[in-house]
C-alpha positions as CSV (number, residue, x, y, z in Angstrom):
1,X,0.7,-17.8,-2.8
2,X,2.4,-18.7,-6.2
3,X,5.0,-20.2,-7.8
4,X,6.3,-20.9,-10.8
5,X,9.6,-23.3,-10.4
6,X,8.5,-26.4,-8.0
7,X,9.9,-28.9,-10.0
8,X,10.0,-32.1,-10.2
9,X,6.6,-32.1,-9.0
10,X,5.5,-29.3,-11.3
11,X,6.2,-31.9,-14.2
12,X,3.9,-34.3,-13.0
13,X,1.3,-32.4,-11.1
14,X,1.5,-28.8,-12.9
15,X,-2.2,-28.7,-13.4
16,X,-2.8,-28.5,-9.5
17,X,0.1,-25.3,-9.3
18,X,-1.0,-21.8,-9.0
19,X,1.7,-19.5,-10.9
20,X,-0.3,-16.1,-10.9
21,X,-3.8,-14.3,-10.1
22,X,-5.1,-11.2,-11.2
23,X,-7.7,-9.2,-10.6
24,X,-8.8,-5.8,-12.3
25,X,-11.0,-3.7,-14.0
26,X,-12.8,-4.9,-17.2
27,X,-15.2,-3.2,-19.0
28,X,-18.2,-1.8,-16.5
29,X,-16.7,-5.0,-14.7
30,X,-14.3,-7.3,-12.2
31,X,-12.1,-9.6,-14.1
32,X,-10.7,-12.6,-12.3
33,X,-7.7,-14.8,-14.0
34,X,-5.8,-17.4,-12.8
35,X,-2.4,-19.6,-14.3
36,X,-1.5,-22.8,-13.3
37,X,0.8,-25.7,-15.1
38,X,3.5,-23.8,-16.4
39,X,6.0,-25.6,-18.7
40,X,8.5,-23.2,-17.4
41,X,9.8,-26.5,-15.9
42,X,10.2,-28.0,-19.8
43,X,7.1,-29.9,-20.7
44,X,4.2,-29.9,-18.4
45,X,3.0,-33.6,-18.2
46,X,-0.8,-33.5,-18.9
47,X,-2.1,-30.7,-21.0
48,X,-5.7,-29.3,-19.8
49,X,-6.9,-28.9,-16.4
50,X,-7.4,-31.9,-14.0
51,X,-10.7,-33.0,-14.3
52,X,-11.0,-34.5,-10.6
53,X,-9.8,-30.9,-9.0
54,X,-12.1,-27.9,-8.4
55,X,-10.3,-24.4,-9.3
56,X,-11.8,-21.1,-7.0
57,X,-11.9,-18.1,-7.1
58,X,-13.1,-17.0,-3.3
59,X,-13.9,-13.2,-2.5
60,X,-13.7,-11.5,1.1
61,X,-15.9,-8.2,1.8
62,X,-14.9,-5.3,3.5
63,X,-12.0,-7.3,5.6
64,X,-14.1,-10.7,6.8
65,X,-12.0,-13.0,8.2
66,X,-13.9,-15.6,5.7
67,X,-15.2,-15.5,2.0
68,X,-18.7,-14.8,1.0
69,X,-18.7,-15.4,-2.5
70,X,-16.9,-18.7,-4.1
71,X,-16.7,-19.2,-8.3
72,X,-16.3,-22.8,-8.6
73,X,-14.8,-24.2,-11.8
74,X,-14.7,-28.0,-12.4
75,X,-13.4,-29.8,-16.1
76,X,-14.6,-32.9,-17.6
77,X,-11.9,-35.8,-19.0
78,X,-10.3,-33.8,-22.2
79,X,-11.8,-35.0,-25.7
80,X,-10.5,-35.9,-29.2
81,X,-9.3,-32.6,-30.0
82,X,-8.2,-32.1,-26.4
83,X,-10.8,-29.6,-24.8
84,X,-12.4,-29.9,-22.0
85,X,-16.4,-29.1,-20.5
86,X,-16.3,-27.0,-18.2
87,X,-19.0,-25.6,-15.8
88,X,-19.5,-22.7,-13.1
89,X,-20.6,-22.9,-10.0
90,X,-21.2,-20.2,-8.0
91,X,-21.7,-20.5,-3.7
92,X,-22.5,-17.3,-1.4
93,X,-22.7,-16.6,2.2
94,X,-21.7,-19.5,4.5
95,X,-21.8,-22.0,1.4
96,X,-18.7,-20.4,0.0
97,X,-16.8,-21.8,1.9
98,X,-18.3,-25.1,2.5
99,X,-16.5,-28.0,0.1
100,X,-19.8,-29.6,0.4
101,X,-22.5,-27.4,-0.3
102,X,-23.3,-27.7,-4.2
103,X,-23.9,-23.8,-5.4
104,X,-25.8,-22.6,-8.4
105,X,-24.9,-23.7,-11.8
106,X,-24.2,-20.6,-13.6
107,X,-22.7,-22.0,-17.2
108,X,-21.3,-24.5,-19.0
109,X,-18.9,-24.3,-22.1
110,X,-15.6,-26.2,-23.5
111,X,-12.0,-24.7,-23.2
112,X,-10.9,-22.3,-26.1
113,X,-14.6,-21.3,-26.5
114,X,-16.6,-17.9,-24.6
115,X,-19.0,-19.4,-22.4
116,X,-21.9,-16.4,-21.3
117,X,-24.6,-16.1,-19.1
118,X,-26.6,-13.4,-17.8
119,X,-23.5,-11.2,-18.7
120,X,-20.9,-13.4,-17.2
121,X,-18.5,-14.4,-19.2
122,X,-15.6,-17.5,-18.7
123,X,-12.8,-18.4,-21.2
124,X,-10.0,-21.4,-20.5
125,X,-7.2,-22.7,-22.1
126,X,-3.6,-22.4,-22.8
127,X,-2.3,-19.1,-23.1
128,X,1.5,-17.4,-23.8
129,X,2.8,-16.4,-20.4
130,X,2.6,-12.7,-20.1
131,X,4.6,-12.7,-16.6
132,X,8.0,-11.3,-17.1
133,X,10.7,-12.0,-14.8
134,X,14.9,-12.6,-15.0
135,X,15.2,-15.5,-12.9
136,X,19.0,-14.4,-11.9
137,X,17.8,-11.3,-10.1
138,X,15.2,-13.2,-8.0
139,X,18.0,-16.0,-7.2
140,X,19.9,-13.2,-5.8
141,X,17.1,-12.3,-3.2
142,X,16.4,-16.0,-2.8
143,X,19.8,-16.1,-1.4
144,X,19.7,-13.1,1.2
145,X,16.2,-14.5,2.1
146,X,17.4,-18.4,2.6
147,X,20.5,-17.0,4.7
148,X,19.1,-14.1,6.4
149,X,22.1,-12.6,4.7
150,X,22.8,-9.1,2.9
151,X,21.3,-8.5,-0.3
152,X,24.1,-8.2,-3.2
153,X,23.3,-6.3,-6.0
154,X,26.5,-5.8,-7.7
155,X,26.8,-8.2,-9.9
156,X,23.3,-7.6,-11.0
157,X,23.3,-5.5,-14.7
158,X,19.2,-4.8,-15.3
159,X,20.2,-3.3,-18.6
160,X,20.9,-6.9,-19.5
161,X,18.2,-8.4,-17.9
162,X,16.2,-10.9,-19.8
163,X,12.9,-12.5,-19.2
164,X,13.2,-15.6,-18.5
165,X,9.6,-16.9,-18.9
166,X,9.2,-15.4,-22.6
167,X,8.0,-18.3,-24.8
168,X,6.2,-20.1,-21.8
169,X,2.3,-21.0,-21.5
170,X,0.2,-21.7,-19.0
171,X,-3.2,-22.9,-19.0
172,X,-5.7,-19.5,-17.9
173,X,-9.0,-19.3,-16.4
174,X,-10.4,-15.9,-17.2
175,X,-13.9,-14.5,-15.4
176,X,-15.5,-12.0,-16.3
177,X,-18.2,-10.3,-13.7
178,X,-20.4,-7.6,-14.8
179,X,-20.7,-4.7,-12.6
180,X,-24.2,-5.0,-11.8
181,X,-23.7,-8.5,-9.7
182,X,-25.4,-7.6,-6.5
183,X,-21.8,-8.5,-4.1
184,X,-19.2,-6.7,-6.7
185,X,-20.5,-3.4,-7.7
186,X,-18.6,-0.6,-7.8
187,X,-17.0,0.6,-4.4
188,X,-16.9,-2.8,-3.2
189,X,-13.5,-3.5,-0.9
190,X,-12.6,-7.5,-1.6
191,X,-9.8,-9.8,-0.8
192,X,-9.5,-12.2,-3.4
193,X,-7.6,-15.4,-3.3
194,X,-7.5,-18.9,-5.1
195,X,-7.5,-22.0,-4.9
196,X,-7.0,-25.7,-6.6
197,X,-8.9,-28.4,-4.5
198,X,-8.8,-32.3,-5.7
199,X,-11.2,-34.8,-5.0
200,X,-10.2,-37.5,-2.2
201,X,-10.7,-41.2,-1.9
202,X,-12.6,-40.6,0.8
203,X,-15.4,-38.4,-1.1
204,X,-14.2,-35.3,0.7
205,X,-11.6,-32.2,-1.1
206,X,-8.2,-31.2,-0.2
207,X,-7.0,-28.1,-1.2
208,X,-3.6,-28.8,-2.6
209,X,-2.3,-25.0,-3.9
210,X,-3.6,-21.4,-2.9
211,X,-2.5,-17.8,-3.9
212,X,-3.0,-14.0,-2.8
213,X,0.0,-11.8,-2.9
214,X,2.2,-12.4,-6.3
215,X,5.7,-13.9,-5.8
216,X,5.1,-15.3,-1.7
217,X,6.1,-18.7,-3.0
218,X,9.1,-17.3,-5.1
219,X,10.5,-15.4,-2.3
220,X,9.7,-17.5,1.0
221,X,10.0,-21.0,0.2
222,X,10.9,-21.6,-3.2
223,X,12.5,-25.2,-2.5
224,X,8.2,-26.3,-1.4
225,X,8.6,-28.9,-4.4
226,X,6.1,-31.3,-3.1
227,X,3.4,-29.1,-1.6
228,X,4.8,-29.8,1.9
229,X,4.4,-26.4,3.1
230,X,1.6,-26.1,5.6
231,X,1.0,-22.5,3.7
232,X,-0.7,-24.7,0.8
233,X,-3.7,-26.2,3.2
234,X,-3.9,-23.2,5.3
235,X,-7.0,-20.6,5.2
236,X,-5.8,-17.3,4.8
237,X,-7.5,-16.6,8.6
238,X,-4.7,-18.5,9.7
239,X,-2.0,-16.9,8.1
240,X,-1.0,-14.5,11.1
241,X,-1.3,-16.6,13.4
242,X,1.2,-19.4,12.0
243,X,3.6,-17.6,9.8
244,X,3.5,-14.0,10.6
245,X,6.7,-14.4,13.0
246,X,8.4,-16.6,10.4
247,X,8.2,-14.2,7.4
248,X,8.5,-11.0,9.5
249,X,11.9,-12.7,11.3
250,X,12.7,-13.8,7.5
251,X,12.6,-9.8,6.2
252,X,14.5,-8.4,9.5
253,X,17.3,-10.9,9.0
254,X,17.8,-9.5,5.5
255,X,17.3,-5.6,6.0
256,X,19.6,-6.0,9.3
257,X,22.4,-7.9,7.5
258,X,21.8,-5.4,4.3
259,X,21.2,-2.3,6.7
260,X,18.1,-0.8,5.4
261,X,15.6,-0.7,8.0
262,X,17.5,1.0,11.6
263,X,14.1,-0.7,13.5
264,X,14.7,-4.7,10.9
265,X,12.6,-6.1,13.6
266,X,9.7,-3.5,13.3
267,X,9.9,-3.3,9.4
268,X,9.7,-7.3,9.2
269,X,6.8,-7.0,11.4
270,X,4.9,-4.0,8.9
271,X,6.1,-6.6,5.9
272,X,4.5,-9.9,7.8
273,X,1.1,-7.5,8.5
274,X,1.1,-6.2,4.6
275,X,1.1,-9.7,3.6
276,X,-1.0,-11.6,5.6
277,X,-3.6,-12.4,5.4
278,X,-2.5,-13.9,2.1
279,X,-5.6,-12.2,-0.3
280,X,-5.4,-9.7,-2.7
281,X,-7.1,-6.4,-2.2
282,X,-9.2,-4.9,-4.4
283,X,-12.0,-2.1,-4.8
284,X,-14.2,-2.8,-7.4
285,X,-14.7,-0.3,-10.1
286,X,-11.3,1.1,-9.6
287,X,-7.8,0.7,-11.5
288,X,-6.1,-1.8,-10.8
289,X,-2.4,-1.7,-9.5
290,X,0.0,-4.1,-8.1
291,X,2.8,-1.3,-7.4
292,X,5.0,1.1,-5.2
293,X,2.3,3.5,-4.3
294,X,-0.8,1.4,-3.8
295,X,-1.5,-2.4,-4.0
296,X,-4.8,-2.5,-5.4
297,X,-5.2,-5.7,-7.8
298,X,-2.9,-6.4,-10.4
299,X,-2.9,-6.5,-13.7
300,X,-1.1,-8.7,-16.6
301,X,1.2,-5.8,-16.6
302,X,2.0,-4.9,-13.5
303,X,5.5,-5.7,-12.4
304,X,4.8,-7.4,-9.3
305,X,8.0,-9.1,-9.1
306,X,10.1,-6.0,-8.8
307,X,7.3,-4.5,-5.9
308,X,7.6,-8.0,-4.0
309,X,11.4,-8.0,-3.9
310,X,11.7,-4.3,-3.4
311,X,9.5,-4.7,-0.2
312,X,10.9,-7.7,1.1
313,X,14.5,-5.7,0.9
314,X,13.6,-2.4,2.2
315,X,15.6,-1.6,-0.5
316,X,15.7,-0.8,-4.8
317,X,15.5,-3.8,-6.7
318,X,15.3,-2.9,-10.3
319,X,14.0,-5.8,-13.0
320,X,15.4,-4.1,-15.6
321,X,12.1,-5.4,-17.4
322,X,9.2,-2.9,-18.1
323,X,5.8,-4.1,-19.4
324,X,6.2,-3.9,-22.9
325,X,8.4,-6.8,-22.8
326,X,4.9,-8.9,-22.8
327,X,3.0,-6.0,-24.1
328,X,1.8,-8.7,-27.4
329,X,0.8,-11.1,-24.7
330,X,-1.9,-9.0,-23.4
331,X,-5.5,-8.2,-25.0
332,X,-7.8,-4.8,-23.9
333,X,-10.7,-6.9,-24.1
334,X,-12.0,-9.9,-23.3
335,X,-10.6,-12.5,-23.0
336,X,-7.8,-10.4,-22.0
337,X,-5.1,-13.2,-23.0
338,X,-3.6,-14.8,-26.0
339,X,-4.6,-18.7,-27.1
340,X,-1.7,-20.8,-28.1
């Protein structure tokens, strides 16, 4: 689940805040990327990554209720020049989703740098934003969602849409997984999701943010400004079970009031089951997509936001943004992104 606009807390606590994953296909391999501390906010209040949190990466096979495979990323205090160490851990099997089993040490390496091993490859740091969004047209679904009223499009122009996120940064995590890892080679079905974790005073981790699906946050509960939403702690096994009737009630309200659906009930039901659990499907080896015909990863380009409110509506909702509006935020090869 992500979000991009949970302020004030984002100000002080950005570093912990998922905004986006991806996951598609590299070059003969799976490449994983997640955002977190936007300063769409205004200025994010630490620069870096926390360096008592833990930042995953976890991978389901073939539909398993739990993951198998776990990258673990930890950062040390930031330096002089403001980077970071930064290692790799990786955990398989039952360990992946243990907080307290240790994994393998993989690599080590400093933000803004490549690190490489054994053909895996990690880059970090702050990056220009490439997600591309008008904030007015999601306020409008916000709206409809909130109220479980009809969906107004007519004062929406998308030939005047803007996107509101151009000049933004984040801070990236970008993995790169060669296609001959023994768990992702080609054909592969995964459900991938993420997570930030931080250290407790107790000696245990909580996990603090998660995300799947692009724009849940956004859409559902865009006022969570202080990670009080039970959706942030949850595993993604629980998902149906405690917020399937929520979300699917959520979607029929709207579709009934905007009267898209004749079955609202039925089609928020289909919407609560697409979405849940909250992990984003992928086959390895394939294209990636995050669109109308298939949802099948997503790329820096896809435009996920314009998918996410279309579905929720049952309805057209055009961005009036296309991909080349962040097409010079965006690389072919690794490390995919662009250091600011």
């Amino acid at each position: 689940m992500s979000h991009h606009l949970d302020t004030p807390l984002a100000a002080q606590k950005g570093q912990l805040f998922i905004d986006d994953l991806y996951v598609f296909l590299g070059d003969d391999s799976t490449v994983f990327v997640v955002d977190v501390n936007s300063n769409i906010t205004g200025v994010y209040a630490e620069p870096g990554f926390h360096p008592e949190a833990r930042y995953e990466f976890k991978v389901h096979f073939d539909g398993a209720e739990y993951e198998s495979l776990n990258y673990r990323f930890s950062f040390g205090e930031p330096e002089a020049d403001g980077r970071q160490s930064l290692h790799l851990h990786v955990l398989t099997g039952e360990d992946a989703r243990e907080d307290g089993a240790e994994g393998e040490l993989v690599l080590s390496g400093r933000t803004g740098e490549t690190a490489e091993a054994d053909s895996t490859k990690v880059w970090a740091g702050r990056i220009a934003d490439s997600f591309y969004i008008d904030l007015d047209l999601l306020a409008i679904v916000n709206d409809a969602v909130a109220q479980g009223t009809a969906v107004d499009l007519s004062s929406w122009r998308p030939q005047e849409a803007k996107n509101t996120f151009a000049g933004t940064s984040v801070q990236t995590i970008v993995l790169e997984v060669p296609h001959t890892h023994p768990q992702l080679t080609p054909g592969a079905r995964t459900g991938v999701w993420a997570a930030t974790k931080l250290a407790t005073d107790a000696g245990g981790w909580r996990q603090i943010n998660r995300a799947g699906n692009p724009m849940m946050w956004p859409i559902f509960w865009p006022d969570d400004t202080d990670f009080s939403n039970p959706a942030n702690t949850r595993h993604p096994s629980q998902d149906l079970a405690a917020a399937a009737d929520h979300i699917a009630g959520q979607v029929a309200a709207v579709v009934r009031a905007t009267g898209t659906s004749d079955d609202p009930d039925g089609y928020g039901k289909t919407v609560a089951h697409q979405l849940f659990p909250d992990v984003l499907p992928y086959v390895v080896g394939t294209p990636a997509s995050f669109g109308f015909a298939t949802r099948n990863g997503r790329t820096q380009a896809d435009n996920a936001p314009e998918v996410m409110l279309s579905l929720v509506t049952n309805m057209p909702v055009p961005s009036g943004l296309t991909p080349a509006v962040a097409a010079d935020l965006r690389k072919k090869r690794f490390p995919y992104v662009v250091e600011v």
